[in-house]
N, C-alpha and C positions, 0 to 999 in steps of 0.2 A: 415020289418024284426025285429021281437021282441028279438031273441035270437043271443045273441053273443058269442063264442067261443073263449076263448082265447089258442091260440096254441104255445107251447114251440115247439123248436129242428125245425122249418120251415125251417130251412136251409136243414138240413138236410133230404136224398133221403127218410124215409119213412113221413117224417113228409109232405113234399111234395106233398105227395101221398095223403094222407090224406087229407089236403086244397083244392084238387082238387075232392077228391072226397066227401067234403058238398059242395063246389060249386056247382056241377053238382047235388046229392041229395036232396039237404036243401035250405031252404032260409037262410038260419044265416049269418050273419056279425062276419067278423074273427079276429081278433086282434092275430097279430102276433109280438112275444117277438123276439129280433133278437138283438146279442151281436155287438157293433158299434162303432164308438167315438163319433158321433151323429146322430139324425134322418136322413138326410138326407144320410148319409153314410149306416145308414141301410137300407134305405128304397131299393140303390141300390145296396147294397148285395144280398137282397133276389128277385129283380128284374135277374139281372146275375144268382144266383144259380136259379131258374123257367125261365132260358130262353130256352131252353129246352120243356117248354110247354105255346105256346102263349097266350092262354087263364088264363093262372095259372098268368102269370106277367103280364099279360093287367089286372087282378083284383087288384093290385098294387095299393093303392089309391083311389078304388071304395069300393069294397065289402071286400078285406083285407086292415084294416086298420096297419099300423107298430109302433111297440111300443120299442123305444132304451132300452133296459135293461138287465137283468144278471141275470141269477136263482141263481146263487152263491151266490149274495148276498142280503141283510138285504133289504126284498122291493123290487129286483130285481135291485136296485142301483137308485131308480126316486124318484122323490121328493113327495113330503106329496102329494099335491092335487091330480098328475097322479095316483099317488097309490089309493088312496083314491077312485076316480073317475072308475079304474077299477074296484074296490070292488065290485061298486053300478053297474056297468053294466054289468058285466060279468054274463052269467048263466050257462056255462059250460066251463069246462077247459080239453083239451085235451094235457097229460102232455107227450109227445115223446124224448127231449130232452134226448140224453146219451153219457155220454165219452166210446165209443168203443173198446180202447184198452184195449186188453186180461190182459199184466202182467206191466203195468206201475204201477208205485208204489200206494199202496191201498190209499196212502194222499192223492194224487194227483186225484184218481178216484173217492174218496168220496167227492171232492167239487163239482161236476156235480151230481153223481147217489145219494149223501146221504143227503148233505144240500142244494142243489139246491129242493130234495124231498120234504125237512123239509119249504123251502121258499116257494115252489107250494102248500101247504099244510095252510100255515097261510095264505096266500089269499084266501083260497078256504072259509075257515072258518070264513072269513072275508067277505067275497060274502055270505055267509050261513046267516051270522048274519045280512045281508041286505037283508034278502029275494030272492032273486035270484039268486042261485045256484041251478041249477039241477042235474047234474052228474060233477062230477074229472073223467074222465079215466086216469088211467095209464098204461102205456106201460112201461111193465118187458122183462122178455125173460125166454123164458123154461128152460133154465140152471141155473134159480135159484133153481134148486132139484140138482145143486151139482153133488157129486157123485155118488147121490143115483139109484139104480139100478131100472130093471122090470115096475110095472106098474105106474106112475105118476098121484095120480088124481088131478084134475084141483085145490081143496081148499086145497093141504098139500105144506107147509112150513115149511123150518125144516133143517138144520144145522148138525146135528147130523151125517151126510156123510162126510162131510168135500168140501173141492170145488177145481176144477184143476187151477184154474186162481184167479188172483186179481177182474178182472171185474166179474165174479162169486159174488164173496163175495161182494163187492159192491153193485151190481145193488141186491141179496138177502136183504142186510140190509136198502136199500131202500124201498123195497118193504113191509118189514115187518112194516115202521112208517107210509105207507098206509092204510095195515091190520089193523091196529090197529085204525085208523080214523073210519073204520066202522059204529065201533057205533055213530058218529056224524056227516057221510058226507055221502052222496050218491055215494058212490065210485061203479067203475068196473072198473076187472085189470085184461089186455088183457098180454098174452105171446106168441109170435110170438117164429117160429124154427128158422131156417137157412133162412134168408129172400135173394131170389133170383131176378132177375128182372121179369117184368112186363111178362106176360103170352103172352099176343100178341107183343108186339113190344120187349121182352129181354132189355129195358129202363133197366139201372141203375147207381148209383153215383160212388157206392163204391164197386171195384173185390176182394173183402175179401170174407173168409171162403173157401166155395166151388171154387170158382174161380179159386186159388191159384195153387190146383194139375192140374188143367184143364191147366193153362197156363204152366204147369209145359209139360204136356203130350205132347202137340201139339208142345212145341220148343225141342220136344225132351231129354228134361233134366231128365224125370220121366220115368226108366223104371219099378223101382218095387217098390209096393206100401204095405205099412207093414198092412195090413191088410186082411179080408176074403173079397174075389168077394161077398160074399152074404150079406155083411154089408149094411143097406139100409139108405141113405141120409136123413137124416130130411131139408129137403128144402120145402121151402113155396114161391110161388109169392110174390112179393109186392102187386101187384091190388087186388089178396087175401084178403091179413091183413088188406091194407086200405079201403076196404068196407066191412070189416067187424066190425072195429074202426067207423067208420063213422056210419054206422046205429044201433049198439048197443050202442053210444054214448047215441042216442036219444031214447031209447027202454027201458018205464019204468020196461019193465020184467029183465031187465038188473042189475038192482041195489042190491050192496052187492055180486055181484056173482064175479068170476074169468074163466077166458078163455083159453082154451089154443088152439092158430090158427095154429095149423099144419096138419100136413095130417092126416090121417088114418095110421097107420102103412106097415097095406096090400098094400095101394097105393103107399108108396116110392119107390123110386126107387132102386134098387140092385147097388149096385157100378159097379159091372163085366158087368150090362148088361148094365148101363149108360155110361160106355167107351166104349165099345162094337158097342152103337150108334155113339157114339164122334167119333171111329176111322172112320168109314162109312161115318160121312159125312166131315170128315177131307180129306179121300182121292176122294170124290166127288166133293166138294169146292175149297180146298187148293191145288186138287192136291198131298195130303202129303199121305205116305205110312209107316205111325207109326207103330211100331211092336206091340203084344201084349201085356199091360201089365202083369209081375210077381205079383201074389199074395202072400205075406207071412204074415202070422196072429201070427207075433212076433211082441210084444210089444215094440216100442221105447223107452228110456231113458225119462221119463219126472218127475219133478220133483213136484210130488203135493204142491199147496199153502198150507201154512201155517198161520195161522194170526200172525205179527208180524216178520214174518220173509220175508226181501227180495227176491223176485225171480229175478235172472237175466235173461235180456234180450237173449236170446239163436240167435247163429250167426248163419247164412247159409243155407241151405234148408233143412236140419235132422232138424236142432233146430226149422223154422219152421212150417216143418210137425208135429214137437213131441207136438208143441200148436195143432195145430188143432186137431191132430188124438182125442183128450179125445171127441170132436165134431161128430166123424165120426166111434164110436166104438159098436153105437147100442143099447148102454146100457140102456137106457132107454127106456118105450113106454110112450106115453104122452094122457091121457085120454081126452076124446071129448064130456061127458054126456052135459054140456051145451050149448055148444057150436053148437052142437047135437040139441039140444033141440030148440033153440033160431033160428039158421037160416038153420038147416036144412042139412044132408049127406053130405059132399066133400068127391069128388072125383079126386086125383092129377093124371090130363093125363100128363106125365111128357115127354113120347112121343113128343106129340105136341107143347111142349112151349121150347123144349131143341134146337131146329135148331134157335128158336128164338137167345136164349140167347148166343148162339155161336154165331150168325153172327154178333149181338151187343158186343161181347166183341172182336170178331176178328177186328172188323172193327175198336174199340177203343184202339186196339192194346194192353187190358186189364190196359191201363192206365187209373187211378182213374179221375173220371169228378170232374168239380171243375169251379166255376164262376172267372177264371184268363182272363185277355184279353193276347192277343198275346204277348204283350210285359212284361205283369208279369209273362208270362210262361218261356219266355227265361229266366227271372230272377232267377225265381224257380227253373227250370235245372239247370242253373249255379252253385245254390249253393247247390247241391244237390254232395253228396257222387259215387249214383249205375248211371248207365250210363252218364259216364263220356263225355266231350265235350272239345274238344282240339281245337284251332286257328290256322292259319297259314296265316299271308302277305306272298302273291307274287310279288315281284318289283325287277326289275331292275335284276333280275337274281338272285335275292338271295331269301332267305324263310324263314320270320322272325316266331318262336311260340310263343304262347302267352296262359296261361292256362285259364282254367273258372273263377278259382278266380278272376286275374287282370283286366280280361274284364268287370268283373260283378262290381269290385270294381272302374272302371273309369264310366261305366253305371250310377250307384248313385251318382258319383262327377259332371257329365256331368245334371244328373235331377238336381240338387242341384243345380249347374251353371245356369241354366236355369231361376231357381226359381227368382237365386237372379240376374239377370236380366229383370226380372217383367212379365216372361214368364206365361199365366196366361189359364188354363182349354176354349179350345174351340179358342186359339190363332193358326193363322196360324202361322206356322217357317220354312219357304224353305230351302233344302238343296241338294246342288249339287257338283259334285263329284266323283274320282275313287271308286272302290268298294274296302272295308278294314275293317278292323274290328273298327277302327272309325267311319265309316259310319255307320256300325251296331249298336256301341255305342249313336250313336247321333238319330239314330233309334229308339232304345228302349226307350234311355231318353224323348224324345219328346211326346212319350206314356205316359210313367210313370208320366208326369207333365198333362198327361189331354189334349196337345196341340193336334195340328193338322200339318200333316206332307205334305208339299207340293215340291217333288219328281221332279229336273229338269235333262234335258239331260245336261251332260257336252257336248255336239259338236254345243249346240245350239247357234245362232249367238246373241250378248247381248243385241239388240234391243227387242230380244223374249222372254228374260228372263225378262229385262224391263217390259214388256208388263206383264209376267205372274207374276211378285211379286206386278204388279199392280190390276193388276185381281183378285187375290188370298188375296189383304191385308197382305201380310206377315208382321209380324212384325222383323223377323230377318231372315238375310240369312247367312248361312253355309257353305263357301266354301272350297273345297276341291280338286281344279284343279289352279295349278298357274297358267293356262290363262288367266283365266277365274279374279283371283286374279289383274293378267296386264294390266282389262281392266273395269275395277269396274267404270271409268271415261264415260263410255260409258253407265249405267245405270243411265242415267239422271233422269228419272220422278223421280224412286223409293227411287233412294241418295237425292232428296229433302229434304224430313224428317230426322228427327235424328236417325237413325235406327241403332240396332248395326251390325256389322259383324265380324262372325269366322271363321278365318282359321283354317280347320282341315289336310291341305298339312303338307307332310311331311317335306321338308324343311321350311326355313323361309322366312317371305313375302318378297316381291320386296319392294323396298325402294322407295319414295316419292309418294307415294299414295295418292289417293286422299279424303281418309277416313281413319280415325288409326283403325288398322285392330287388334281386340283380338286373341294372338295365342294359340295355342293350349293347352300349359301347364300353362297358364292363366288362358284360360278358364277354364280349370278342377280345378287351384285352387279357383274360385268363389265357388265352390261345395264345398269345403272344411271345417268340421264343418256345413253344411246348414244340418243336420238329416239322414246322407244318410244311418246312419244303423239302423234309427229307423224303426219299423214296417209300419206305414203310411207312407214311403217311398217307398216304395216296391208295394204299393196298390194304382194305378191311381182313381183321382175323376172322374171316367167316370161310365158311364150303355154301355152296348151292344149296345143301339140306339142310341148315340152321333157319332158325325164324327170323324173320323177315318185319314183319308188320302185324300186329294186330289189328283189322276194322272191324271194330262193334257196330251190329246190328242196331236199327232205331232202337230209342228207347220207348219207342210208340208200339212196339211189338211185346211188349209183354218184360221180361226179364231179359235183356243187352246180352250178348252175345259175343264175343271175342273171334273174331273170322280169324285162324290160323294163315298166313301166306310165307312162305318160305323163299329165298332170295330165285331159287329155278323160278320159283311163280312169278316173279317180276320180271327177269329179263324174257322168260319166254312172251310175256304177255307183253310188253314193250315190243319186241323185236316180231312178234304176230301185227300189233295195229299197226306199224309201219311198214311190212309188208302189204297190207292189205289197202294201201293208197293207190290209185290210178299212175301208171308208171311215169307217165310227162308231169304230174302233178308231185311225184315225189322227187325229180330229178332237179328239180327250178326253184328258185329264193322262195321263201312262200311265209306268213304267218300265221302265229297261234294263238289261240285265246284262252286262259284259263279261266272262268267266272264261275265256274259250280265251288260247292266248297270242296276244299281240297283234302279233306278228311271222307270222302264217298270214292267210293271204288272204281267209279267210271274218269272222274278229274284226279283222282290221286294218283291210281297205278296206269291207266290205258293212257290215260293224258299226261301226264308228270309226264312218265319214262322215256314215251315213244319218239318223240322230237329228237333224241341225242342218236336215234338210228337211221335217221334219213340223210340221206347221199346229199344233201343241198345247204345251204346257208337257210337259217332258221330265225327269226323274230319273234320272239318268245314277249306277249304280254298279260299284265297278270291286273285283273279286277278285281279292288276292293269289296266295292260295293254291288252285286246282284243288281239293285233295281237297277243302277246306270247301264244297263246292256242297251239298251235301245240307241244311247250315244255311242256306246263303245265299238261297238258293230261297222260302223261307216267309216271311224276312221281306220281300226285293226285292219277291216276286210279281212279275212280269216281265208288259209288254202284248206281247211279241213273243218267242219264245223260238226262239233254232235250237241244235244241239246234235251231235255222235257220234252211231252209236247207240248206244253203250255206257254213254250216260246212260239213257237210256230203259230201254234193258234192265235196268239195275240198280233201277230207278224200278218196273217190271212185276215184278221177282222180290223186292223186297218185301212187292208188293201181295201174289202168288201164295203167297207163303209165309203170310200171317197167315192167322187164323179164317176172318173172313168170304171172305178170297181165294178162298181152298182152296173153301169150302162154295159159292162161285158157280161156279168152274172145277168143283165136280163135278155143280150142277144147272142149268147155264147155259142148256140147252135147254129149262129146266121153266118150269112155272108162276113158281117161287119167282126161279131165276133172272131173268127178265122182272120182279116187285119186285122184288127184290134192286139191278138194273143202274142205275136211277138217283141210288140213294143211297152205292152203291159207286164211280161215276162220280165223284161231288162230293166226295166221301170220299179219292179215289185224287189226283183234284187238287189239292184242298186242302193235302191231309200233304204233296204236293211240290212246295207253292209258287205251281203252274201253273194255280190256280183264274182268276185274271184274264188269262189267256194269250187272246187273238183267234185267235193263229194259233201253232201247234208244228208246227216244222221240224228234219227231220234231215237230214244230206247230210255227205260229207264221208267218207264211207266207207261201203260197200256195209253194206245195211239185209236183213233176216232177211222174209222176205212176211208169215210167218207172224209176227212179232212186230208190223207193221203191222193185222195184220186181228185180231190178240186186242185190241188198243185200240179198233177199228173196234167190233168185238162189244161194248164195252162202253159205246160211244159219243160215243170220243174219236177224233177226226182229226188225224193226224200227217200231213205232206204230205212228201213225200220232193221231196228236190233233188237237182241233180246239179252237179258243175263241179270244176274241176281250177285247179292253181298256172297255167298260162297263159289260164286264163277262168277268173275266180273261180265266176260263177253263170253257167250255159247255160239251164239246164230245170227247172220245178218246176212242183208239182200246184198249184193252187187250190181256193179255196172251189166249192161246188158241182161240182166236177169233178175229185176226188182219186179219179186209178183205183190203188187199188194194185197193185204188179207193174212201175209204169213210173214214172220221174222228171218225168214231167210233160210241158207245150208249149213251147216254147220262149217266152226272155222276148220281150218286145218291141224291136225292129230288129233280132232272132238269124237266124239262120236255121242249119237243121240237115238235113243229109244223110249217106248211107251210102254208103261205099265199096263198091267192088267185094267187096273180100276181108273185107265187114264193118265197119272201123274210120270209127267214127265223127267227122266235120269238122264245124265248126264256122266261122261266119262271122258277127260283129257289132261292138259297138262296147266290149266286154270282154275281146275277145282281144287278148293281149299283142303290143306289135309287135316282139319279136323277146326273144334272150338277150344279155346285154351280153357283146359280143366274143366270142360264141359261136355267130351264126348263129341261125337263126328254126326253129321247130318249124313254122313254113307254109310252104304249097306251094299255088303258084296263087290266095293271096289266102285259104286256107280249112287253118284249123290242123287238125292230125293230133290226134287226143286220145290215141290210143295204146289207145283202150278198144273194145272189140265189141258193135256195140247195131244194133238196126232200131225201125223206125217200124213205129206200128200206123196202120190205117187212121183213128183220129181225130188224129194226128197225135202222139201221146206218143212221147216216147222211150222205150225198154226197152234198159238196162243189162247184158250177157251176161256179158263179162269183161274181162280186160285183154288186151292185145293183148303186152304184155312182160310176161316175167316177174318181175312185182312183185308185191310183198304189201301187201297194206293193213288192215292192223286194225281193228276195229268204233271205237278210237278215232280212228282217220283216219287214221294214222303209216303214211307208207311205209315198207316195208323191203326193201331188194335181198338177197335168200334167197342169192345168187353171192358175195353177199363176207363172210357169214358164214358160210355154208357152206366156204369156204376156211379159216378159221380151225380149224374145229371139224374139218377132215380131216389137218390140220398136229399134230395133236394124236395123240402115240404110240399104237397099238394101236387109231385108231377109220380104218376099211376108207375107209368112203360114209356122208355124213352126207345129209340132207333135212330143211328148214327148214318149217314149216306157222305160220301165223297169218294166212291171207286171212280176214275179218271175225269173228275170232277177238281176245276183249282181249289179248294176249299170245301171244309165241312160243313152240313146240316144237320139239323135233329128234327126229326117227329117227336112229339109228345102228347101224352094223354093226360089230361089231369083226373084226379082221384074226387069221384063225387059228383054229382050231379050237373055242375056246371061252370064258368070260368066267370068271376068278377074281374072289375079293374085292380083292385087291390090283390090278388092273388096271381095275375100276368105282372105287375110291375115286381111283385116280390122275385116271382121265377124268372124274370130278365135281371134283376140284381142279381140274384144267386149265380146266373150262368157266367155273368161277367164276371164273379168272384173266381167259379171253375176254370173258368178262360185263363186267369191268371197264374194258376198254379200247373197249366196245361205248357207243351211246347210248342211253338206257332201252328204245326202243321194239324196239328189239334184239337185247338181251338174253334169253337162254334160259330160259323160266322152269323148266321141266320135260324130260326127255329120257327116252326109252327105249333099251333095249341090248337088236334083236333078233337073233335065229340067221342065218345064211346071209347070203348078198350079192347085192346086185344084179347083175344080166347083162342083155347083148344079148337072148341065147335068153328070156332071161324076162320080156321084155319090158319092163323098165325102163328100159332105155339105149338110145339111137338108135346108130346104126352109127360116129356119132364120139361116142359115149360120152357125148352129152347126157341129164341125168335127162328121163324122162316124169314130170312131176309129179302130173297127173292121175290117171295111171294106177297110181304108187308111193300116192296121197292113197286113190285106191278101194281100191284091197288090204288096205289096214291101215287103214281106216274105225274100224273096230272099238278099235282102239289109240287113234287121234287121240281121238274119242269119250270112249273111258274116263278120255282124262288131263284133257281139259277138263272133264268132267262129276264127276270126283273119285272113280271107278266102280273097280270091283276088273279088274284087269289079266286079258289071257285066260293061260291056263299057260305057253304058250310065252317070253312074255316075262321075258329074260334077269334084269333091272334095270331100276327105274326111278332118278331120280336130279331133289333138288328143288333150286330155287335157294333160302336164305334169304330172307323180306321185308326191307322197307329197313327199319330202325330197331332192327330183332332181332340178338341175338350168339350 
């Protein structure tokens, strides 16, 4: 690779385009300039902004090499040798870099477009003087003709019009201390239109220019549009400009010429007939039935730049449509002779690349792309002005608020805390806990310092937490449950070492502890003074490919499990469940509920993240306590609701028990039923909060068919999901397309196939990359789910079983049946026990006793014993009911495999009847010995 290229503006969406396309073209070696506080910080800036394209940031290090520096200034701000050194090596320079904004003040825009020029320019001439410069491209913009009217040819510059904007006049005076290099460099200067996203995939960074009415049209906000339908768009692809930078770079017929990369004029597109398209496939897509828009070709207010005279910022959507329109008024046509000449007729099918570029900004909800991880996004919302994000504690019956400022400003005090407890990039720090906007806090922080977040159940028993802050390395844990706080003495291994701990509980800690415990407004003044408003506070030392989070597997499965998730895995999966909202319901004020614990994968990552990516003002509340949902529900009203199904089910046997319930389930078929169903609908979601709900989602444990299609009947759509701790979401139903019986299509970049023996694999950008220090659940690139499912012919998945013997409860809770079943046969007098709670709230046991027959003295011992197991069990667990029947299991009777393994299925079918009566609360058939109840919690 002889030729090196050095590339300004790589950050940036076109300069992007361009690295990717002499990768793919060229052999040359890239040297990319990337603004940083040092190499290494750059190198993973432009790793984040190219992640996006795998190949573009696997050249990271290889073929682009990164260069820390600043076109602004003097050398690009590097010391003698590096400067020196690129001199001699450089042979072309590809100068992209631009400050974009239309009327920021001309100062401000002249230190990127004018002397940022004037520094690309003394290197070049400084490479010149070493023999090895071949071409400076520069990249201008057709808008440096100003105001000027009619036909543009490619070599006129010229001022003499005057210009609508600062950036106008800017990027113009740039261009003309290029012009002027001529006679000493081998320059060529390219002038892209309206650069739009990528032809085939609609790929782009930034929903500026055209964008703007687009997003305007489809929320309904744009109904008249101050111009003629016949005006025609000056839009250009990116994949356009960038191969055509890319091989006219290297194109010695190129030298001393100027470009101008826009369409044909003939080929643009009509504004009337390009919404025209828009509204077609808006109501084919979306669903949406936009009116037509008003054409009026009355000129807005706008007020021409001046040199030397401030333009203000103009507020609101007039002020700015009145920037863009000077963009979109036609006035110009921009000549093609060389461009023509060099590589040949374009022709813009504007048709074909327009469905693209919709469904990539529908899906980005036309928020700007940008290399933030999850936790610098929340940051960024917060302190952001236009859709606004409001708080709200739930405890104890009361509703504390709390704005974006405070949260955002304890978030920095709490990184900063962190810091100055030696919290260091790639450290674990456990945290367990109610769900609150502290936990969010101590969320984000944990991000923002680089660590690694390791996500525990508050219910889980301390031995397990033990275990997991030993497994995990944690270096600090964060408590935020006073039981949990009462029993820290119980964390033997982990309290060995000197480790700190926070309490983030609302009250104050229990006294004589066995560790002094930092509380909470301590903690946060560690933060204080630690840089929490400087800039590099806000920006984690992390890349996309660092770890993320560890979420451990129940501890009801067997041996805990450390799910690997990497920072890509969060914000893809954030910026997928936000995508996948009904588009009126993702564009409007709407709120959120958090109630699951915030340590499970469906409330931590799909719920935490996805809120900071919707286009709307957001009401963010957070429930303490679980059982309170039935209150919380009516006042939240939730715009998104996902859930167990053992909400819902509780939610339906409300309904099914009142008056009107009963008297619709008994004439549901009639006349009356058919009235009845609308006002019982509004009725049924109202009393549970769900009346403002777009969209109700359950998943997270196997769903009842029949309890999907009694809402179905009444004319509520529940869409069932599917996904597990190592893919948090795989598959879920949509609007228009919820077949019940199956969890859906898979999301988008999933893909999903069946095994031979049934078990269904899984392959996308959700699945875990591996368990920390325990090896990967994949194989050949495609994770094992452990579950039994097939495709139907439109492509849904359908959910059969599990493929281990696990249980899962209608609330979501695994439970490994093997290791309580061990307990409860350890227990005097019981033969063979069996464990049942598959989509069931709560577990059962069958039991057999040993011996001939069951007295009273030997059923009270074995209900003492199981309370004793109960206790050392995790809630989910825990026995609530058992029965004591006659005789025992055998080979010959087909219960036991020939190495004494239970047939679960087959012990589950025999005693149907049994299982049945104890959930259902039914009278026992005669043969049954005993039954035997656990106490509720709170009862004596």
């Amino acid at each position: 690779m002889s030729d090196t290229v050095l590339l300004t503006g790589a950050t940036g969406f076109l300069g992007g385009q361009i690295a990717g396309r002499l990768l793919q073209d060229t052999n040359c070696a890239i040297v990319a300039l990337v603004r940083a506080e040092d190499m290494e910080a750059a190198a993973r800036r432009l790793v984040r902004v190219w992640s996006d394209w795998p190949e573009l940031a696997g050249a990271v290090g290889g073929r682009v090499q990164v260069v820390c520096g600043d076109i602004s200034l003097p050398q690009f701000g590097l010391d003698k040798d590096t400067y020196d050194e690129l001199a001699r090596r450089v042979t072309h320079i590809v100068h992209a870099a631009a400050d974009l904004r239309l009327n920021a003040p001309i100062e401000e825009l002249r230190v990127t477009n004018v002397q940022g020029v004037a520094n690309v320019l003394e290197l070049a001439r400084a490479a010149r003087r070493n023999g090895g410069l071949q071409r400076l491209a520069h990249v201008s913009t057709a808008y440096v003709a100003g105001c000027r009217r009619g036909l543009v040819p490619e070599e006129a510059l010229s001022d003499e019009s005057g210009f609508s904007s600062a950036y106008e006049q800017s990027k113009y005076e740039g261009e003309r201390l290029v012009q002027a290099a001529k006679e000493e460099l081998p320059v060529s200067v390219f002038r892209p239109g309206m650069i739009v996203g990528d032809s085939r995939t609609g790929a782009i960074q930034t929903f500026n220019t055209v964008y703007y009415p687009l997003r305007l049209y489809l929320t309904g906000k744009l109904r008249v549009l101050p111009a003629s339908s016949k005006l025609r768009l000056n839009v250009v692809p990116v994949d356009y400009v960038a191969r055509a930078i890319a091989s006219l770079t290297f194109d010695p017929r190129a030298v001393g010429l100027t470009f101008h990369l826009t369409a044909p004029d003939a080929s643009l597109p009509g504004v009337g007939d390009a919404l025209a398209d828009v509204r077609q496939w808006a109501k084919e897509r979306l669903g949406l039935n936009l009116p037509r828009l008003v054409f009026l070709p009355i000129p807005l207010p706008h007020r021409r730049y001046r040199p030397g005279r401030t333009t203000p910022q103009q507020e609101g959507l007039l002020g700015t449509l009145s920037e863009l329109m000077p963009y979109m008024q036609g006035r110009q046509q921009f000549g093609r002779d060389n461009i023509d000449r060099l590589l040949g007729p374009y022709e813009l099918r504007w048709r074909e690349f327009l469905p693209h570029l919709l469904e990539y900004a529908v899906r980005m909800g036309f928020l700007h792309r940008s290399g933030r991880t999850v936790h610098e996004q929340i940051l960024f919302r917060l302190g952001r002005k236009s859709r606004r994000v409001t708080y709200h504690d739930m405890f104890e019956g009361k509703t504390v608020t709390r704005s974006a400022q405070e949260v955002r400003a304890d978030m920095l005090r709490a990184a900063g805390a962190l810091r100055a407890l030696g919290v260091c990039p790639g450290d674990r720090v456990a945290i367990v806990g109610f769900n609150s906007t502290r936990y969010l806090t101590l969320d984000v922080a944990i991000g923002l310092v680089g660590a690694v977040s390791v996500p525990l159940y508050y219910t889980s028993p301390p031995a397990e937490v033990d275990a997991i802050l030993q497994a995990s390395g944690a270096k600090l844990l964060l408590v935020g449950t006073p039981k949990l706080l009462g029993q820290l003495d119980e964390l033997r291994t982990w309290l060995c070492a000197e480790r700190p701990i926070v309490s983030f509980c609302r009250g104050p800690a229990p006294e004589e502890l066995p560790r002094p415990v930092i509380p909470w407004d301590g903690f946060l003044a560690l933060g204080t003074g630690q840089g929490g408003g400087a800039a590099s506070a806000t920006i984690a030392p992390v890349g996309f490919g660092d770890l993320a989070t560890l979420r451990y597997t129940s501890g009801t499965t067997g041996q805990p499990k450390g799910v690997v998730f990497h920072h890509a895995h969060l914000r893809w999966m954030a910026e997928c469940i936000a995508s996948l909202l009904p588009w009126k319901a993702k564009h409007r004020a709407g709120s959120w509920l958090s109630f699951l614990p915030m340590n499970h994968v469906v409330e931590g990552i799909l719920a935490t993240y996805a809120p900071y990516y919707i286009p709307a003002p957001v009401d963010i509340y957070f429930l303490e306590d679980i059982h309170g949902l039935s209150r919380a529900l009516p006042q939240v009203r939730p715009a998104v609701f996902f859930s167990v199904p053992r909400v819902y089910e509780k939610i339906w046997e409300t309904f099914a028990g009142g008056g009107p319930g009963r008297l619709y389930l008994r004439r549901q078929k009639s006349l009356i039923g058919w009235v009845l169903r609308p006002m019982l609908r509004w009725a049924l979601l109202r009393k549970a909060g769900l009346d403002r709900c777009a969209q109700l989602i359950v998943g997270s444990a196997p769903v009842a068919e029949s309890l999907l299609r009694a809402y179905h009947d009444l004319g509520i759509e529940i869409y069932n999901a599917y996904g597990l701790t190592e893919a948090p979401l795989v598959a879920m139903n949509r609007r228009g397309a919820n077949r019940i019986g199956t969890v859906g299509q898979p999301l988008p970049d999933t893909e999903i196939r069946v095994a031979d023996d049934g078990e269904v694999l899984v392959r996308g950008p959700q699945v875990t990359a591996g368990y920390f220090s325990a090896g990967s659940p994949c194989q050949d690139g495609w994770l094992r789910t452990g579950d039994l499912g097939r495709l139907t012919d439109e492509g849904d998945l359908v959910i059969i079983g599990r493929k281990k013997e696990l249980i899962k409860t209608s609330y979501g809770k695994y439970v490994h049946p093997a290791k309580v079943e061990t307990l409860l046969k350890e227990i005097p007098g019981v033969a063979e026990a069996m464990l049942e709670g598959e989509a069931r709230p709560y577990c059962t046991a069958l039991l057999w006793a040993k011996g001939d027959g069951c007295n009273p003295s030997l059923t009270e011992a074995i209900d003492r014993a199981i309370l004793e197991v109960n206790a050392h069990l995790s809630h989910p667990e825990q026995v609530k009911q058992w029965v004591i029947l006659p005789g025992s299991l055998s080979i010959e009777g087909g219960h036991m495999t020939a190495s004494l393994k239970l047939k679960r299925h087959v012990v589950a079918q025999q005693f149907s009847d049994i299982l049945d009566a104890l959930y259902r609360g039914e009278s026992m058939p005669g043969y049954t010995l005993h039954i035997g109840r656990a106490r509720k919690e709170g009862t004596t």
